[in-house]
Every structure is written in C-alpha cells, then in structure tokens.
N, C-alpha and C positions, 0 to 999 in steps of 0.2 A: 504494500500500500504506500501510499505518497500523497500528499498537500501541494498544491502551488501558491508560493508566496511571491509578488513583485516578479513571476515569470520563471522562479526557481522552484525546481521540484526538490521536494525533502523527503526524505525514509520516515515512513512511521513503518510502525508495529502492528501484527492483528489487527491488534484493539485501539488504535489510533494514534501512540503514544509516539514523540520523535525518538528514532532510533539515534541518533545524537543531540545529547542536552546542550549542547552546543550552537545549533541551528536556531535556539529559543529568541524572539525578541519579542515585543511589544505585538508589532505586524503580525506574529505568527500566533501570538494568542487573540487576536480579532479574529484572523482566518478560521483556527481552529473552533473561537467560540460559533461564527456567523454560523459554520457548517452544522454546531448544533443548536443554531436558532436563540441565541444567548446575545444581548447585548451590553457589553459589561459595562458597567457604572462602579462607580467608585466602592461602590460593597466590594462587587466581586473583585475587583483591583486587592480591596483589603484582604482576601480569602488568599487571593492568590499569591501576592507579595507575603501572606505570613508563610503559606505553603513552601515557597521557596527558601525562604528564610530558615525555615525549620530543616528541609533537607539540603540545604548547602554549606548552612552554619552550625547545623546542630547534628552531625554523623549522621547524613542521610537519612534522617527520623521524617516518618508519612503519620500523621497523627491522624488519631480516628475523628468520626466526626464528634463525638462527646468528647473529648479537648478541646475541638475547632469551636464547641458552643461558647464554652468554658473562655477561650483565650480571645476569643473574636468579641465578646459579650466585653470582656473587661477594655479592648482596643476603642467600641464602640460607647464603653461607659454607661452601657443599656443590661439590663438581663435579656437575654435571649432566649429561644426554644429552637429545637432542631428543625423545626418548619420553617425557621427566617432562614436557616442555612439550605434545607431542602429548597426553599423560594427560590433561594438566586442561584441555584445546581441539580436542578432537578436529576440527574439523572446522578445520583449517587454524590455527594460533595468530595470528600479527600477525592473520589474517580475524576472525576469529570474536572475540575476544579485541578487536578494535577493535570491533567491529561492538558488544558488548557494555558495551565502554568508552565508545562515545559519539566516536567518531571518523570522519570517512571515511572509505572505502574507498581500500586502498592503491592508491597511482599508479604500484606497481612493476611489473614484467614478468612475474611467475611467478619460479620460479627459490628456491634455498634462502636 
C-alpha cells in the first residue's frame, strides 16, 4: 500500500501505517487524516503531538486510550470521557490517531 503526498508516493503498511517514520510531516497527517474523513483541528493536533511525544521521547511508549483520557483531560484543563477522544478518532484513538501521527502501529493486545 502507498499514500500520495505533494506527488510523492510513501510505503505504508496493511493497515495504513508509514512504513518509515521518517516520511511523517504535517502534509502527510492531513492526507492520511482526509482519506479517513477526519478534519483535524487543534484537538486532534493535541492527541497527536502528545502521541508523538510519548513515543519518541518516552521509549516508544503507545498509550492506551484510558491514559490519552487521563493526560489529554489535564493538557485541556477539562475532565474528559472516552467519547470526547472517540469524537475526534472514531475509529479506535491511540489506532487511528497514531496511524495519522506518523507512528507504528500499536504493539498492544487490544484491551482499553
């Protein structure tokens, strides 16, 4: 599988992910979001810059979404519920939400 960004084709995975974390910028998480109907606003910008943040400064750590409530709620100053994170990710948050960020695919089990 493959993305076109700016007229260049990039490797992803299966499941959509760039096969080099390298390729990732800005552009390529609009692409990636548009193809899944996602237009990102400054939430998901925050989802995504902590996602990154966590696995690039933190030993490649992919947090579940019950941290993402937890740590995204205290960035926002708001209490949160998994439905404001489901809202701006429907289709799985750490998934989609990484996959969008320019991360691999999580190494976890399933599970919340």
């Amino acid at each position: 599988m493959a993305i076109i960004v700016d007229g260049k084709e990039l490797e992803t995975t299966e499941t959509g992910f760039l096969a080099n974390l390298d390729d990732w910028n800005e552009q390529v998480a609009n692409v990636i979001a548009e193809e899944e109907s996602i237009t990102l606003t400054e939430r998901h910008w925050d989802v995504i810059k902590y996602l990154r943040d966590e696995y690039f400064n933190n030993r490649e750590n992919q947090p579940n979404t019950r941290t993402m409530v937890k740590e995204l709620g205290k960035l926002w100053g708001e209490k949160i519920d998994t439905k404001a994170i489901f809202d701006l990710f429907p289709g799985n948050p750490s998934k989609q939400a990484g996959r969008i960020g320019g991360i691999p695919e999580s190494r976890r089990k399933g599970g919340y």
